[in-house]
SEGU-521387 format. One line per 3 residues: number of its first residue (from 1); their letters; for each residue y, x, z of N, C-alpha, C, O. Coordinates in steps of 0.02 Angstrom, whole numbers, plus 50000, padded with zeros to 5 digits. Example, Ala and Ser with C-alpha at 12.3 -4.5 7.8 and 13.67 -1.06 7.14 Angstrom:
BEGIN
1) AS) 49716/50660/50390/49775/50615/50390/49835/50660/50390/49834/50712/50423 | 49888/50642/50354/49947/50684/50357/50002/50645/50394/50057/50670/50402
REM end
This chain:
BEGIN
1) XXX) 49942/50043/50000/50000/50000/50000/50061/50045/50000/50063/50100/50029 | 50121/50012/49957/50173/50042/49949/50239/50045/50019/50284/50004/50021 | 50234/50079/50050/50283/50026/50100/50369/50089/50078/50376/50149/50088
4) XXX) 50412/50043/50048/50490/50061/50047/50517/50065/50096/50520/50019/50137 | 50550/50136/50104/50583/50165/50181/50667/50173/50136/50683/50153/50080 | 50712/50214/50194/50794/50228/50163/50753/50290/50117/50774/50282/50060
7) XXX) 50718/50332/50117/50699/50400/50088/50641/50397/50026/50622/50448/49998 | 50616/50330/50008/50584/50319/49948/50510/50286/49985/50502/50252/50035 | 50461/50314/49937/50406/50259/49950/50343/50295/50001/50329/50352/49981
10) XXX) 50313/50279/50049/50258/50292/50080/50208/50267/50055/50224/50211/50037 | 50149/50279/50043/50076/50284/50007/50029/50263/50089/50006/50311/50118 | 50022/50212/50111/49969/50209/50197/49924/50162/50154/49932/50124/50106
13) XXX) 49871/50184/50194/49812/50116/50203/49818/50063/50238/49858/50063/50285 | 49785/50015/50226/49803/49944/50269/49794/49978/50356/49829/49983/50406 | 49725/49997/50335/49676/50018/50387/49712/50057/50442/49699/50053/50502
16) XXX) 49758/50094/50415/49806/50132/50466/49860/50094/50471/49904/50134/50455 | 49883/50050/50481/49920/49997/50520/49891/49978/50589/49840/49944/50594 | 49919/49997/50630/49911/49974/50716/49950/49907/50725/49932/49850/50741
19) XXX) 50010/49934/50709/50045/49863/50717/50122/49859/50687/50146/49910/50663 | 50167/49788/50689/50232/49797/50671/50270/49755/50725/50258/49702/50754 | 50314/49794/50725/50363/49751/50761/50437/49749/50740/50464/49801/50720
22) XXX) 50479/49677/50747/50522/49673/50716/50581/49685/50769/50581/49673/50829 | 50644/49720/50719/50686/49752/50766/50756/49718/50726/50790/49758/50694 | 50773/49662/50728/50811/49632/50680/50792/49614/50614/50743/49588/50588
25) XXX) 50844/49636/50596/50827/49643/50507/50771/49691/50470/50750/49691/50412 | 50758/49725/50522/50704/49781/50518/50646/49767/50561/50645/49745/50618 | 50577/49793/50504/50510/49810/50532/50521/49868/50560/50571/49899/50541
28) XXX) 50475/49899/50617/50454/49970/50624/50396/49939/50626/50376/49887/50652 | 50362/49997/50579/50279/49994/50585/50266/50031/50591/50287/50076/50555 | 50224/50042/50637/50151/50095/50683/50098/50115/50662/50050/50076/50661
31) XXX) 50092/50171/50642/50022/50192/50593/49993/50234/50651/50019/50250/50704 | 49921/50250/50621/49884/50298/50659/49896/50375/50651/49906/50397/50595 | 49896/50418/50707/49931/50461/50715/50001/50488/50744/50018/50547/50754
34) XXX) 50044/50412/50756/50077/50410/50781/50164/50400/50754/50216/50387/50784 | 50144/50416/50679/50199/50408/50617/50237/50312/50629/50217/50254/50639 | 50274/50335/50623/50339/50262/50625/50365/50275/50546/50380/50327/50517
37) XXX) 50362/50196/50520/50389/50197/50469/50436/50141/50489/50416/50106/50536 | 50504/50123/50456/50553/50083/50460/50583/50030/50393/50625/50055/50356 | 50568/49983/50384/50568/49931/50328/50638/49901/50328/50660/49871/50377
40) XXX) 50659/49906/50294/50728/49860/50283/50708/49769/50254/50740/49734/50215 | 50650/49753/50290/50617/49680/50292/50613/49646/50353/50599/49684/50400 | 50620/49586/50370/50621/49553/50435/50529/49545/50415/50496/49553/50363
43) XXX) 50508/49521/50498/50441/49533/50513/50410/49487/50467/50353/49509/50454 | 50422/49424/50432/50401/49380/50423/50378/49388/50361/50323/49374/50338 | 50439/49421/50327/50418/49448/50245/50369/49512/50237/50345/49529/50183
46) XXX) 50353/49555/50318/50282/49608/50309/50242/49579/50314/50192/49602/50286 | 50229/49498/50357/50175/49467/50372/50163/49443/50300/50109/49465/50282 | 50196/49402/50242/50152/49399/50201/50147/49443/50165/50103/49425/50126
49) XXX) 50162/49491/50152/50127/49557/50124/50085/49589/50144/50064/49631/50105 | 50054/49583/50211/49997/49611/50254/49951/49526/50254/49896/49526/50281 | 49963/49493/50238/49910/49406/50211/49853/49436/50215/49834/49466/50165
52) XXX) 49800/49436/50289/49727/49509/50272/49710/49438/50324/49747/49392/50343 | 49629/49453/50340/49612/49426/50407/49611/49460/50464/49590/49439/50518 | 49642/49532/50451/49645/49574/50512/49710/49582/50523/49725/49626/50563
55) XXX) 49746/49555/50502/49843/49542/50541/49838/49479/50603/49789/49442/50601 | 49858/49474/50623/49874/49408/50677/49938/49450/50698/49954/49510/50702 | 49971/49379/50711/50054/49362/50739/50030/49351/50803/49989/49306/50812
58) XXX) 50052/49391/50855/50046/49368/50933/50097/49363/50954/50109/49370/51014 | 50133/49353/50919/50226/49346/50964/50278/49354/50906/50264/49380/50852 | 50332/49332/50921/50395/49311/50856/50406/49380/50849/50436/49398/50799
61) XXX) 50380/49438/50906/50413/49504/50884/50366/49542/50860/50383/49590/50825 | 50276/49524/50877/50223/49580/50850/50178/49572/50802/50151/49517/50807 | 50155/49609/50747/50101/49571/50719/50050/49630/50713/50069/49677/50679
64) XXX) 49996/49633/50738/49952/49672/50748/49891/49681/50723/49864/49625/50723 | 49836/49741/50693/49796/49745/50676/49735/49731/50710/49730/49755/50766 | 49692/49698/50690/49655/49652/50757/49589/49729/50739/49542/49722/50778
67) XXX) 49582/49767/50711/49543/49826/50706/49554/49865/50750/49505/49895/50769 | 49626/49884/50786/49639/49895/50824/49667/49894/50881/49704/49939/50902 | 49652/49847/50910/49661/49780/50968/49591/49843/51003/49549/49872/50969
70) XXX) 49600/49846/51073/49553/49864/51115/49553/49818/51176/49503/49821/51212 | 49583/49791/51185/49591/49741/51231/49639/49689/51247/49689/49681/51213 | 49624/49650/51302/49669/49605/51329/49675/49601/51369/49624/49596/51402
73) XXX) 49731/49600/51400/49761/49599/51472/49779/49534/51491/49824/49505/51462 | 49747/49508/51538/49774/49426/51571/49814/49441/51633/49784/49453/51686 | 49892/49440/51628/49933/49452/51693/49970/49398/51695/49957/49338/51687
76) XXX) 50031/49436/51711/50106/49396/51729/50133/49365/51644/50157/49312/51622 | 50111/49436/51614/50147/49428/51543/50071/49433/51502/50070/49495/51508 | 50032/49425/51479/49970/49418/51436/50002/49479/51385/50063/49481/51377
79) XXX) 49955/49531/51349/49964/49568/51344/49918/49612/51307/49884/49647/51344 | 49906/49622/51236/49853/49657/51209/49863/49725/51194/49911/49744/51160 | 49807/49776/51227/49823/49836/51237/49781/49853/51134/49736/49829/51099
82) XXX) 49828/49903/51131/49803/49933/51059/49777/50006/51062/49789/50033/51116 | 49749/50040/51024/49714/50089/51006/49734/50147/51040/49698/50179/51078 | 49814/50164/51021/49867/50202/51034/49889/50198/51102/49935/50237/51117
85) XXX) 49866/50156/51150/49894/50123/51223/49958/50079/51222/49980/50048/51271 | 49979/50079/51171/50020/50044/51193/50013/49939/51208/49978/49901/51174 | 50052/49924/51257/50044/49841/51266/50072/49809/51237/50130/49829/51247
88) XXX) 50077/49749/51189/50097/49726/51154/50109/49641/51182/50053/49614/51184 | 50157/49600/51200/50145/49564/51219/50134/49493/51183/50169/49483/51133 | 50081/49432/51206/50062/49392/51164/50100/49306/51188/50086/49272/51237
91) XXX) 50133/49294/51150/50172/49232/51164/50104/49177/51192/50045/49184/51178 | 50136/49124/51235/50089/49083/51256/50060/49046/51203/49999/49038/51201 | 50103/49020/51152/50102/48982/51098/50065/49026/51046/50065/49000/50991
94) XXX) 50033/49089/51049/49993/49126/50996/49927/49150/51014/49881/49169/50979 | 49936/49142/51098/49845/49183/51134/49810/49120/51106/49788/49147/51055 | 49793/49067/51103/49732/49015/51084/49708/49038/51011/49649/49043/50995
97) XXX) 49782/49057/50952/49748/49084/50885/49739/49157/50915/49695/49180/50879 | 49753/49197/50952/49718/49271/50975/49668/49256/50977/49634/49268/50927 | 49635/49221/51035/49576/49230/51054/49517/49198/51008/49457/49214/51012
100) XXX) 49541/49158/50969/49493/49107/50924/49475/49165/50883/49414/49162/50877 | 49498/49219/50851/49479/49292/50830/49420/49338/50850/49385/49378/50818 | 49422/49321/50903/49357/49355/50930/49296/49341/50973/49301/49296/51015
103) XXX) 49255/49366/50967/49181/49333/50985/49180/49337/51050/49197/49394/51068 | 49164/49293/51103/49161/49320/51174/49068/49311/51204/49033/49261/51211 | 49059/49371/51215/48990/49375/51282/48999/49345/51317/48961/49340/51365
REM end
C-alpha cells in the first residue's frame, strides 16, 4: 500500500499496520518497528482505504489491527493492549463489535 506523507510516498504492508490514530485533520499511523507515518487524511477516509477484516474502529480516535491486538483490558477505561504495548482505548459504543471479533475459551 501506497501511504502519501509531506516527503512523497511510503511503500508498507497492510500487515505492518498496528494501528491509526486520528490527530485532527491528520492520521498518524503506527507500523511495526516503531516507524510513525503522518497522513494529511482524517481517520475516516484511512478506514475506508484499510476496508480489510482485520481493521476494527474501537473509538472515534483508534482504528486498529486486530493481528495485532494482544489483549484486553477490562478497567475504569476498557482498553486494548497492542503488540508494541501500547493501550489503546475502546469506546463503550465499539467493545460489543470488538469483542464479536474474537473467539472466546
Amino acid at each position: 500500500m501506497a501511504i502519501t506523507t509531506t516527503t512523497g510516498l511510503s511503500f508498507v504492508k497492510r500487515s505492518d499496520v498496528l494501528y491509526c490514530c486520528s490527530d485532527g485533520a491528520y492520521t498518524n499511523i503506527y507500523l511495526v518497528g516503531g516507524r510513525k507515518l503522518t497522513v494529511s487524511k482524517n481517520l475516516k477516509e484511512v478506514e475506508s482505504t484499510l476496508q480489510d477484516e482485520l481493521f476494527i474502529r474501537i473509538h472515534n480516535s483508534h482504528l486498529i489491527n486486530l493481528d495485532h491486538a494482544v489483549g484486553y483490558i477490562n478497567n475504569a477505561y476498557n482498553c486494548v493492549k497492542m503488540s508494541n504495548g501500547e493501550e489503546l482505548a475502546v469506546s463503550r459504543n465499539r467493545k460489543k463489535e470488538l469483542m464479536d471479533c474474537f473467539v472466546k475459551i
